[in-house]
PDB file of N, CA, C and O in Angstrom:
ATOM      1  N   UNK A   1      12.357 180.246  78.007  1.00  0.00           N
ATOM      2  CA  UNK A   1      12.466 181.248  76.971  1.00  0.00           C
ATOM      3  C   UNK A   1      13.599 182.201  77.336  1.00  0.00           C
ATOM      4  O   UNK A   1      13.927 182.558  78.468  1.00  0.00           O
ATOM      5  N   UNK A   2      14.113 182.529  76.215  1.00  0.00           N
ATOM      6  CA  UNK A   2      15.594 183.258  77.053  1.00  0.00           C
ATOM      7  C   UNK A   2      15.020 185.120  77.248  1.00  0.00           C
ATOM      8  O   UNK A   2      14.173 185.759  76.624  1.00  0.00           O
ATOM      9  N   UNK A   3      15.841 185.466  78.273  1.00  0.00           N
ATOM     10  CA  UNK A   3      15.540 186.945  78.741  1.00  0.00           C
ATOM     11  C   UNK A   3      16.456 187.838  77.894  1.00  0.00           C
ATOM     12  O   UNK A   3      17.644 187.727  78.197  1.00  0.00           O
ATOM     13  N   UNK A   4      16.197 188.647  76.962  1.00  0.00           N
ATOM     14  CA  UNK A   4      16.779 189.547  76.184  1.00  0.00           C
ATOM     15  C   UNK A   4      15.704 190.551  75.478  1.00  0.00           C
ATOM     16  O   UNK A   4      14.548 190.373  75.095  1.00  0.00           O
ATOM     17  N   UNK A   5      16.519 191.609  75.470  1.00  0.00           N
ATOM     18  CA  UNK A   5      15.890 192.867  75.240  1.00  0.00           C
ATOM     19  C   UNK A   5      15.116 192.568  73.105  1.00  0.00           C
ATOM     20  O   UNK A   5      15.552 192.015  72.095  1.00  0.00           O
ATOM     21  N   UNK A   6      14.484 192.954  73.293  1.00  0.00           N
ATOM     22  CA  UNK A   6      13.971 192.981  71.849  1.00  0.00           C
ATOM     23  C   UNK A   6      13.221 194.346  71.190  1.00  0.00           C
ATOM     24  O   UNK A   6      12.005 194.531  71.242  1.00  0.00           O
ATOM     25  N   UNK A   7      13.991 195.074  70.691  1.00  0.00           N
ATOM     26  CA  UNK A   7      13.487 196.129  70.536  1.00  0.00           C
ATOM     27  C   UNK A   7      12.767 196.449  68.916  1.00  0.00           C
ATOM     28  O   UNK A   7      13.436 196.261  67.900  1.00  0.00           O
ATOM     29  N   UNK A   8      11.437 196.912  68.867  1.00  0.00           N
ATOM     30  CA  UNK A   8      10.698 196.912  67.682  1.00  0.00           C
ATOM     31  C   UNK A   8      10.114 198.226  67.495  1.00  0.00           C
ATOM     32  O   UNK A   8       9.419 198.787  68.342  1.00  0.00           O
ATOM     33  N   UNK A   9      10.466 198.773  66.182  1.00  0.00           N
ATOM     34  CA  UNK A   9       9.896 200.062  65.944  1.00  0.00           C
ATOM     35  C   UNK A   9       7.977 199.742  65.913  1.00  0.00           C
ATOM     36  O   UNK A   9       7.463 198.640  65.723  1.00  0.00           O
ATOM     37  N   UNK A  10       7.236 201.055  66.158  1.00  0.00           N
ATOM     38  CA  UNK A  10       5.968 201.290  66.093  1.00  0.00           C
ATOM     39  C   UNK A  10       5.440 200.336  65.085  1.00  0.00           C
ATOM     40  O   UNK A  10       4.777 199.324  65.312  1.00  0.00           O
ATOM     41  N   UNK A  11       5.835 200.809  63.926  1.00  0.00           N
ATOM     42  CA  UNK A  11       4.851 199.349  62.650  1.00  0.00           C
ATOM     43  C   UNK A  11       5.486 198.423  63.116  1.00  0.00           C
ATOM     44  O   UNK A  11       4.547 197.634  63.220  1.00  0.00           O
ATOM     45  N   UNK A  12       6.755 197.616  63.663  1.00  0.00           N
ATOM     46  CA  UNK A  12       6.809 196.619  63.717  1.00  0.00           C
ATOM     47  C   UNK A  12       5.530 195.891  65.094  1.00  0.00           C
ATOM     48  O   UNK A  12       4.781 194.918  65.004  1.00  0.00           O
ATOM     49  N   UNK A  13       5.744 196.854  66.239  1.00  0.00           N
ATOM     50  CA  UNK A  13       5.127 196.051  67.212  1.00  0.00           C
ATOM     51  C   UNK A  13       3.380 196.053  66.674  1.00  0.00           C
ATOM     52  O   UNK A  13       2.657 195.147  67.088  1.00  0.00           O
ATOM     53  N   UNK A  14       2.879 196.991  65.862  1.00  0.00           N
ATOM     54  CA  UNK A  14       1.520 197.193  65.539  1.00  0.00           C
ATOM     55  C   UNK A  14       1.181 195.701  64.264  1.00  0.00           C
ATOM     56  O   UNK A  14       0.142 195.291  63.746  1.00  0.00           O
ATOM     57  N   UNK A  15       2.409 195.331  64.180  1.00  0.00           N
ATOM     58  CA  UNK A  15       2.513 194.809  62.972  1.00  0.00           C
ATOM     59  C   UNK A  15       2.593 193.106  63.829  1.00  0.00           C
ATOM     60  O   UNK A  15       2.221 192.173  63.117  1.00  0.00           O
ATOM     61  N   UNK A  16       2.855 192.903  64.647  1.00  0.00           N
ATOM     62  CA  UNK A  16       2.634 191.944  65.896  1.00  0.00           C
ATOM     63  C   UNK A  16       1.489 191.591  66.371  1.00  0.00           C
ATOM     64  O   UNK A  16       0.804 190.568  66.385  1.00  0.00           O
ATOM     65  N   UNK A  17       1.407 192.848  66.831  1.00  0.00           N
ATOM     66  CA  UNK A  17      -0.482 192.605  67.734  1.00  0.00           C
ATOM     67  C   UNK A  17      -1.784 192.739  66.680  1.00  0.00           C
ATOM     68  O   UNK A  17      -2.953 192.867  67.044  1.00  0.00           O
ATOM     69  N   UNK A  18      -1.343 192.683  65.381  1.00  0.00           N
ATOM     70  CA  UNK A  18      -2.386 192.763  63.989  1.00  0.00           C
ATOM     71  C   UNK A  18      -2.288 190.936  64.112  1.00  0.00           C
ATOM     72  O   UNK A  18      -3.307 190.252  64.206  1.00  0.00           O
ATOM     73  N   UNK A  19      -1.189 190.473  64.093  1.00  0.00           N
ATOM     74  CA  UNK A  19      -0.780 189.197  64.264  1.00  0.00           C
ATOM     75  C   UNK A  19      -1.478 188.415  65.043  1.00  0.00           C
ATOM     76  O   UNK A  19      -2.215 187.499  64.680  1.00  0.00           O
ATOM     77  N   UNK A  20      -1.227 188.809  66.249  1.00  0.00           N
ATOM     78  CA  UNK A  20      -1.776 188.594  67.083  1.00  0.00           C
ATOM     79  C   UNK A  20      -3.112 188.197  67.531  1.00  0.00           C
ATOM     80  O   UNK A  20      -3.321 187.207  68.232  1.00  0.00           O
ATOM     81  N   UNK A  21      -3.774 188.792  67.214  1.00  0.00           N
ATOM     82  CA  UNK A  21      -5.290 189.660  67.297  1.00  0.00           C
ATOM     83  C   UNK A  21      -6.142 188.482  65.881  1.00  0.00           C
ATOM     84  O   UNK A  21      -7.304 188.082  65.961  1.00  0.00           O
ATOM     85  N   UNK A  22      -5.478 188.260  65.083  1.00  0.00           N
ATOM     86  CA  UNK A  22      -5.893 187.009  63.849  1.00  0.00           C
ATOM     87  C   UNK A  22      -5.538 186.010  64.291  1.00  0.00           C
ATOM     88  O   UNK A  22      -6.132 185.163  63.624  1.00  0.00           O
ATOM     89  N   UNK A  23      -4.981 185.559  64.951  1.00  0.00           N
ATOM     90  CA  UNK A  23      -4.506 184.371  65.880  1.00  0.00           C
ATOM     91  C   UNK A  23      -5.780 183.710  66.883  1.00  0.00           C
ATOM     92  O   UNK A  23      -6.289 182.601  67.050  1.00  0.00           O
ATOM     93  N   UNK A  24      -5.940 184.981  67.385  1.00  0.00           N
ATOM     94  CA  UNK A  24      -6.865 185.026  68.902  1.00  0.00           C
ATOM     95  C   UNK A  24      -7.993 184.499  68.258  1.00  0.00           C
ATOM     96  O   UNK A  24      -8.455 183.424  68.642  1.00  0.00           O
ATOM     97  N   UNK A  25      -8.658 185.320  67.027  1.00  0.00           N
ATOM     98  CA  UNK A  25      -9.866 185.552  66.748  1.00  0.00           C
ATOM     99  C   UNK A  25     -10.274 184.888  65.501  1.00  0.00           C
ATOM    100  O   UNK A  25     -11.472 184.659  65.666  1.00  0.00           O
ATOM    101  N   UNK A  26      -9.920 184.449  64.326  1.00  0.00           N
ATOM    102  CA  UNK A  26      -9.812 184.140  63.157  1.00  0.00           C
ATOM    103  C   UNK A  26      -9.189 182.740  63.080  1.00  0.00           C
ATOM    104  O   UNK A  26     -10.010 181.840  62.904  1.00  0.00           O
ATOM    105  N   UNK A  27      -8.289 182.486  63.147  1.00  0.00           N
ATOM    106  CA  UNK A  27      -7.122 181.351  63.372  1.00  0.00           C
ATOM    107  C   UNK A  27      -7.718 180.073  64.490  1.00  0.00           C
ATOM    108  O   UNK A  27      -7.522 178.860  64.415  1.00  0.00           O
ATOM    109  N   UNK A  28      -8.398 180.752  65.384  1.00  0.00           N
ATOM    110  CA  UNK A  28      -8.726 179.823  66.686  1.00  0.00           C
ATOM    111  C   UNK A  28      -9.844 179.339  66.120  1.00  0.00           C
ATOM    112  O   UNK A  28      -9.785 178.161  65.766  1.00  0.00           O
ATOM    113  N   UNK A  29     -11.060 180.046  65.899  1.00  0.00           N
ATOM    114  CA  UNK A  29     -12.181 179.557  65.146  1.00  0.00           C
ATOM    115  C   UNK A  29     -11.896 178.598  64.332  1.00  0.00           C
ATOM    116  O   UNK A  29     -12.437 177.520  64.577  1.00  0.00           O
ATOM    117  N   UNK A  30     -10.842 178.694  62.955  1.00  0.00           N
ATOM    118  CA  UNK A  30     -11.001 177.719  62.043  1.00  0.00           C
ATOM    119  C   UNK A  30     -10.195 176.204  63.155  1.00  0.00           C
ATOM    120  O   UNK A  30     -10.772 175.121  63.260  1.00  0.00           O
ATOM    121  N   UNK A  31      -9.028 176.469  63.743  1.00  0.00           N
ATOM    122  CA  UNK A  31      -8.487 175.216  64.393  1.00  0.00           C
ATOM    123  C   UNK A  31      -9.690 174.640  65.115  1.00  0.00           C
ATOM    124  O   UNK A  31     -10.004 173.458  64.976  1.00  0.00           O
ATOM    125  N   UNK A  32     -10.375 175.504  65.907  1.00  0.00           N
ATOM    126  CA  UNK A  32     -11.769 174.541  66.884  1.00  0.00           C
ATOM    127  C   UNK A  32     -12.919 173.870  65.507  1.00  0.00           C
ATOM    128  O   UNK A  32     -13.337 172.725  65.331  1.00  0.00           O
ATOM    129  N   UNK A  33     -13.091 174.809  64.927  1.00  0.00           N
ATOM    130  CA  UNK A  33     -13.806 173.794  63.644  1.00  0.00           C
ATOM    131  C   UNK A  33     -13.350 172.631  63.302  1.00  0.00           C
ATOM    132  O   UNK A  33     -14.068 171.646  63.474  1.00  0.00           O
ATOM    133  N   UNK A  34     -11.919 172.487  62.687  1.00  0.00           N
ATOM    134  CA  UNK A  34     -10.817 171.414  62.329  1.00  0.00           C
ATOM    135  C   UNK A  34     -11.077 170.371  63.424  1.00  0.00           C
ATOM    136  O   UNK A  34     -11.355 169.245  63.011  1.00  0.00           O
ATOM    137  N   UNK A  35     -11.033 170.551  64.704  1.00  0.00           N
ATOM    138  CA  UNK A  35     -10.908 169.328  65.752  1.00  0.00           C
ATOM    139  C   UNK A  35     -12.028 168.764  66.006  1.00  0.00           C
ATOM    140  O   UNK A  35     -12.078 167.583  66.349  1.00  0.00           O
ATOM    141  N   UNK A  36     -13.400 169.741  65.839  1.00  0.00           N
ATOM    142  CA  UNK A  36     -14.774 169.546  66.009  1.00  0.00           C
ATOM    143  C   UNK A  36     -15.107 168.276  64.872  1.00  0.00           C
ATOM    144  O   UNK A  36     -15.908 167.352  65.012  1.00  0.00           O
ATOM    145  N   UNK A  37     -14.323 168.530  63.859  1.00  0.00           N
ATOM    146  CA  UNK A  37     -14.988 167.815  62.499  1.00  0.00           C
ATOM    147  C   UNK A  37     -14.041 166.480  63.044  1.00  0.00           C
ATOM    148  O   UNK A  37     -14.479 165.358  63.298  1.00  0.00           O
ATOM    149  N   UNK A  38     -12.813 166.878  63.132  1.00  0.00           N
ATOM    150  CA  UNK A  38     -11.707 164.895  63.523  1.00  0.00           C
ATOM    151  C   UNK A  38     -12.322 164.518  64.484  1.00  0.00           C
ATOM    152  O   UNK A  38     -12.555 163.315  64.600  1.00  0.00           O
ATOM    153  N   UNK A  39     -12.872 165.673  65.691  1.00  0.00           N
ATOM    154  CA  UNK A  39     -13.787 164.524  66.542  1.00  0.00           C
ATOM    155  C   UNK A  39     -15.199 163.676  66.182  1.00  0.00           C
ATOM    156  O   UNK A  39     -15.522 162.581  66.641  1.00  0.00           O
ATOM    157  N   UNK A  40     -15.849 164.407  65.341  1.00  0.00           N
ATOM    158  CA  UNK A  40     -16.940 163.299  64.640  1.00  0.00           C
ATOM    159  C   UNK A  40     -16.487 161.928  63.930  1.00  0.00           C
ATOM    160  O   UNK A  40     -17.154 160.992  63.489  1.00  0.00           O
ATOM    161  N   UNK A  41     -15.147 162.155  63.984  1.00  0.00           N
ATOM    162  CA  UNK A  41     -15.076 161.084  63.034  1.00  0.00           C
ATOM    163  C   UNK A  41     -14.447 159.758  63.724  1.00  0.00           C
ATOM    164  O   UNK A  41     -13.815 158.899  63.108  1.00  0.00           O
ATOM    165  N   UNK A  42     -14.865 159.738  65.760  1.00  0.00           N
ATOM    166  CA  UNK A  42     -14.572 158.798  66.386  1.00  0.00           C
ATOM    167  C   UNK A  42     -13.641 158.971  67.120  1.00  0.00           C
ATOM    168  O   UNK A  42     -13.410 160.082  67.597  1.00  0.00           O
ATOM    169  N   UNK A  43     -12.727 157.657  67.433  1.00  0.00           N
ATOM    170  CA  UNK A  43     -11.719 157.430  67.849  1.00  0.00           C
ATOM    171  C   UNK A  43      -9.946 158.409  67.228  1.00  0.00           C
ATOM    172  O   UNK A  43      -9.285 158.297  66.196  1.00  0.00           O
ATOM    173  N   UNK A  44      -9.806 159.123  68.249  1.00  0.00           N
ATOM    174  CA  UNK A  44      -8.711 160.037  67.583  1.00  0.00           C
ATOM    175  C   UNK A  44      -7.580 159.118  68.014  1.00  0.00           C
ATOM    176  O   UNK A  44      -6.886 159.270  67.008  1.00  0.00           O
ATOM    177  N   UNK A  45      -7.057 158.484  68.583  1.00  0.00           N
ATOM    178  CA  UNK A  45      -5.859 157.597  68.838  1.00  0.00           C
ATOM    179  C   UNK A  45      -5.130 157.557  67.183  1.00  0.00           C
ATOM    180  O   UNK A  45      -3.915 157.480  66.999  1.00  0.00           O
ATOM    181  N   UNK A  46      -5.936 157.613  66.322  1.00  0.00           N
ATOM    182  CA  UNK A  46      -5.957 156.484  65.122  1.00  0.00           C
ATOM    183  C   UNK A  46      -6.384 158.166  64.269  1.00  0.00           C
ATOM    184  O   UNK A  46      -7.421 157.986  63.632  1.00  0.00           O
ATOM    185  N   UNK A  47      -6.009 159.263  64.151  1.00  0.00           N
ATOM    186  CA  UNK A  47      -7.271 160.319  63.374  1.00  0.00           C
ATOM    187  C   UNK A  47      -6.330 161.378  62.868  1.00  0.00           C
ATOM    188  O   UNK A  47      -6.031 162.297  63.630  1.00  0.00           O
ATOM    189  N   UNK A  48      -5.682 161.316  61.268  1.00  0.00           N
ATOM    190  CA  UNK A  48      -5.025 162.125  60.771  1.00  0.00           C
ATOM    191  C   UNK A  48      -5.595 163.551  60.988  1.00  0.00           C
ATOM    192  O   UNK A  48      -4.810 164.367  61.469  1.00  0.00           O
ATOM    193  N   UNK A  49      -6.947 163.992  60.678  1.00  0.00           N
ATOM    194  CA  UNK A  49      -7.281 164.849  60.345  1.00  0.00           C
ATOM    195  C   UNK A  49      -7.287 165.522  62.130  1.00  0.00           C
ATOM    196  O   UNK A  49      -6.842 166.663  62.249  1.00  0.00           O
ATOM    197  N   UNK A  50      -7.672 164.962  63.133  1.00  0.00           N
ATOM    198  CA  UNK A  50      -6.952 165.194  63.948  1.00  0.00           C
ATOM    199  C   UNK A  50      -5.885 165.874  64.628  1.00  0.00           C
ATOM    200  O   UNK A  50      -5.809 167.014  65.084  1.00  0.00           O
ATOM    201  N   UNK A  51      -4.960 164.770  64.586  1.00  0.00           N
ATOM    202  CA  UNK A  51      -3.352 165.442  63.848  1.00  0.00           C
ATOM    203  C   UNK A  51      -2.822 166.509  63.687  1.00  0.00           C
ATOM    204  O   UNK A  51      -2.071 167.158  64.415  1.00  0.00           O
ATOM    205  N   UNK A  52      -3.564 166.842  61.885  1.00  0.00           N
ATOM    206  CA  UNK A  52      -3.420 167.909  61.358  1.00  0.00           C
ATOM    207  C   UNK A  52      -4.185 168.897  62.142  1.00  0.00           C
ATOM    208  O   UNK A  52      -3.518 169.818  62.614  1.00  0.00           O
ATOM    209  N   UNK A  53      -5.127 168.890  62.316  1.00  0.00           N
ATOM    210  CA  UNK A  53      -5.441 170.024  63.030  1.00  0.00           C
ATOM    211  C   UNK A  53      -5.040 170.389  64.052  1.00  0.00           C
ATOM    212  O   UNK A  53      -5.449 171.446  64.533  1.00  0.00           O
TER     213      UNK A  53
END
């Protein structure tokens, strides 16, 4: 990852870790659901839904 300064006003960085924070908590839940369900459905070698998730 390259080393450079990145500078973000207050709403922007609050506007990140709001990001962030739905990622962690919201976002992860539905992806572990998604893989939970392609794994019932067997063999993933072979498993679009998988995949997609």
């Amino acid at each position: 990852m390259s080393e450079r300064d990145v500078f973000l006003t207050e709403d922007g960085l609050k506007k990140l870790e709001s990001e962030l924070d739905e990622l962690k908590t919201v976002r992860r839940k539905e992806i572990a659901e998604r893989i939970k369900q392609a794994l019932s459905f067997g063999d993933i070698s072979e498993n679009s839904e998988y995949d997609q998730a």
